[in-house]
N, C-alpha and C positions, 0 to 999 in steps of 0.2 A: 723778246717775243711773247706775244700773249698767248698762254693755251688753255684759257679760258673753255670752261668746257657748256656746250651747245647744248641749253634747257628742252627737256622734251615737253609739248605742249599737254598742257591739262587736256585729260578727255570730254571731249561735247556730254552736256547736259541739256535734251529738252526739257522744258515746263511748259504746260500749259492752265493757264487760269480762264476758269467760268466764269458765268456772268452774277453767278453770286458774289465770287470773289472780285468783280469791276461792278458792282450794282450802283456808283458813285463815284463823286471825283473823290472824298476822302479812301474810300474802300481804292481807289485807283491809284491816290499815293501812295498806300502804307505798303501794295503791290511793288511800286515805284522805291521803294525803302526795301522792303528785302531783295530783291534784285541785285540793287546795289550793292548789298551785304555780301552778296554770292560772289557777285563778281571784283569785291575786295578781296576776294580768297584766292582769286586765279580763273576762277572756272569761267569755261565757254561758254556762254547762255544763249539757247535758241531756243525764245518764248512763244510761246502761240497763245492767240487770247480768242475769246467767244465776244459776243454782244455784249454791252453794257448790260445786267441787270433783265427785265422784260423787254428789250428794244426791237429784239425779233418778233415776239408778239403783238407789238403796236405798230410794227409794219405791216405787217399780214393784216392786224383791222382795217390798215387806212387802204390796202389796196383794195379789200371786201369794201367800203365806204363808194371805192371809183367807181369799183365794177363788180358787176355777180359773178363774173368769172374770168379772172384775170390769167391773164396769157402769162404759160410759165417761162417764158425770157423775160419776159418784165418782172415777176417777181423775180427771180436770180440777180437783175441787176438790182432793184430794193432792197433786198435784203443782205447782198453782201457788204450795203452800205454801214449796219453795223459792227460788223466786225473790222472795217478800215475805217471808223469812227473810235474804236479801243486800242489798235494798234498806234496810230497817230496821237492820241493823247495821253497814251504812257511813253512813246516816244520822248515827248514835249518833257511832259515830269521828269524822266530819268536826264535828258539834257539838262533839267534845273539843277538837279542834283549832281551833276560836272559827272556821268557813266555817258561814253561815246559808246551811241546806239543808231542803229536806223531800222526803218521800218519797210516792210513788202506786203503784197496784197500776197495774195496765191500764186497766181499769172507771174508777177517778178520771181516769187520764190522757185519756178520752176515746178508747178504742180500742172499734172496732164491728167484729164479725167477723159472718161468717154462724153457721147452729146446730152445725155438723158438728162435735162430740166431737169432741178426741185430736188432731184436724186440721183445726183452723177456717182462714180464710181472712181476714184484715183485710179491710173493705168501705169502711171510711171514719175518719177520727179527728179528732174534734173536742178539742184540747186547749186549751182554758178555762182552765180550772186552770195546766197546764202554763204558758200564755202569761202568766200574771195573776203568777206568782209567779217566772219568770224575769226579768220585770221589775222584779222588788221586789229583783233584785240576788242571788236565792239559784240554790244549784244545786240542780236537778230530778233527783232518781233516779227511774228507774220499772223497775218489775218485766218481765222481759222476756219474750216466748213465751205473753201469755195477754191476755187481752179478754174482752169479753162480749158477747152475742151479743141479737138483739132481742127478745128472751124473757127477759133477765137476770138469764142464765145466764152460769155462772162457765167461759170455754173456753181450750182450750190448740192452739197454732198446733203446727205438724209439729216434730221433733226439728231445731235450729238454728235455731229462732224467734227465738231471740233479737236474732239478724241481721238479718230481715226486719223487724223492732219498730223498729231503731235504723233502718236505711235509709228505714220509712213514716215516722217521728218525722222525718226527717231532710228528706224529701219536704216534706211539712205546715207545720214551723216556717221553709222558707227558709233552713236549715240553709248554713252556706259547703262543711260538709266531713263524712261520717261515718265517725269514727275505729273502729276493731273491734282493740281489743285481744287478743290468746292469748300461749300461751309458745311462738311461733315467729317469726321474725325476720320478719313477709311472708310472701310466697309464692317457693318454689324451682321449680325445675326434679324435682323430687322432694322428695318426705317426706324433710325429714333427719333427722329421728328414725329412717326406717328407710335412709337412701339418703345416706351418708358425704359422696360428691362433688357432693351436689346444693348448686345455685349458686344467691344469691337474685336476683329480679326486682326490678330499682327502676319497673320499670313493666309493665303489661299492658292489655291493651285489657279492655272489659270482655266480647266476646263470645266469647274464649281464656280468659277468667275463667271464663264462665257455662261453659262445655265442658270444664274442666277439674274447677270441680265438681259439674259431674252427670256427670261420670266414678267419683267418690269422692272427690278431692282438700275436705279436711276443713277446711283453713283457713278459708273460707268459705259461707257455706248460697248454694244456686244462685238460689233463687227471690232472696233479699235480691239479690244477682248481678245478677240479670233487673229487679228495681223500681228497682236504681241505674242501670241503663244506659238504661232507658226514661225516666225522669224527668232527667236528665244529671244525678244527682248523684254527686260522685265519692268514691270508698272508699279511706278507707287505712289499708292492715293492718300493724299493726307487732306488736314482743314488749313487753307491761309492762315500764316499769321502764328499757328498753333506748334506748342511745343511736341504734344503727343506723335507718336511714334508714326501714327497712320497705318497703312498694311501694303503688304508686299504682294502681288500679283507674278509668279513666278514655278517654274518647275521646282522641286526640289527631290533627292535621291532619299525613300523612306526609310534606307539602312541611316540614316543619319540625322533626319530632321525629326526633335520630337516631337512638332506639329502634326507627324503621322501618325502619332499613338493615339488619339484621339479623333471622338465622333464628334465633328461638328453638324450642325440643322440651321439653314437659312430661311427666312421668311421672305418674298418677293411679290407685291401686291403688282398686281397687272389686269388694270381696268378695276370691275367689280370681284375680282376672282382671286381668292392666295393662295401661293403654288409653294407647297413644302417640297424642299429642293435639298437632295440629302449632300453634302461637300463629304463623304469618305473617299481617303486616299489608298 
């Protein structure tokens, strides 16, 4: 008699990669390449991706191009074209590379938002699909910043949805962790694309987070910010690709963490204006 004893599955891991980290098709395999690498480890992977690179950008011109004022169901259906343009072609990669994956828009994945065009609201997400085929061992892509709404309708969540998609996906499936990939190392003390001596964070509470970016600071979208700290799920932002540590978006107990014993000060440019944003815990 066999009594082989019955493997408990790895915990769900979302990720989600930006459009810096897809701005190509090579930027798109080497995505396609660590993936793989995860999911030679065991782990469950439900990826969310953004637009290629500017693709949301060069839709919004061409629909400016049609019309002076384009009707916001027509753009919702435009622009969710790029993010099931990135889904679909990491799809395709990861098949080359023999990782069984399939792909979902929002709508398949089971994403309900309210009706508000341009700026819907996630209300709830039933992922069916998502759960039925993570456990057949494959990894889940799903298009990120769009849903549908109870009229179904095709809708798109505010500019950095993509973030809020991965952090509800993340909510929902019992997720251990929601990775948010870009091309910056974490979160600094400043944009270091514009701010030379800005130092990064290996950690941050999430409510220095949420104030930091709804100051401007771009790394992360505030509201996803807001759904991780209200649901205790924790965030961590790193650079594609990179080895460095990246930073942890997370509660921590100050009798314990020495991250407490220290003043940090964030910089977060929004618009023409810098907003000294004090992170004491």
């Amino acid at each position: 008699m066999n009594h082989s004893r019955q493997q408990t599955p790895q915990p769900i891991v979302v990720q989600k990669y930006g459009g810096s980290s897809l701005a190509d098709i090579d930027c798109l395999k080497r995505v396609a390449r660590l993936i793989r690498g995860r999911h030679r480890q065991g782990e469950r992977l439900c990826v969310v991706v953004s637009a290629m690179g500017d693709t949301t950008d060069r839709l919004l011109a061409r629909a400016r191009d049609v019309s002076t004022e384009p009707s916001p169901r027509e753009l919702d259906m435009l622009l969710t074209c790029g993010e099931r343009m990135s889904m679909a072609l990491l799809a395709m990669a990861l098949t080359d590379l023999r990782v069984p994956c399939i792909s979902f828009t929002g709508s398949q994945s089971g994403i309900l938002t309210d009706s508000v065009h341009t700026a819907a609201n996630i209300v709830d997400i039933r992922p069916v699909r998502v759960q039925q085929e993570l456990a057949r061992g494959k990894v889940v892509i799903i298009a990120g910043f769009q849903g549908v709404s109870p009229a179904r309708e095709i809708t798109t969540l505010r500019r950095g949805g993509s973030d809020t998609t991965a952090v509800a996906l993340a909510v929902t499936l019992g997720a251990r962790c929601c990775e948010i990939y870009s091309d910056v190392a974490g979160v600094h003390t400043a944009d270091p694309r514009l701010v030379s001596t800005a130092q990064p964070l290996q950690w941050i509470d999430p409510d220095s987070m949420h104030e930091l970016a709804s100051c401007g600071a771009r790394v992360l979208n505030a509201q996803a910010v807001a759904l991780a700290r209200d649901h205790g799920i924790a965030i961590h932002a790193r650079k594609t690709g990179s080895d460095q540590p990246g930073t942890l978006i997370e509660k921590a107990d100050c009798r314990t963490s020495s991250f407490c014993h220290s003043h940090k000060t964030g910089l977060a440019r929004s618009r023409d204006a810098i907003n000294r944003v004090s992170t004491i815990t």
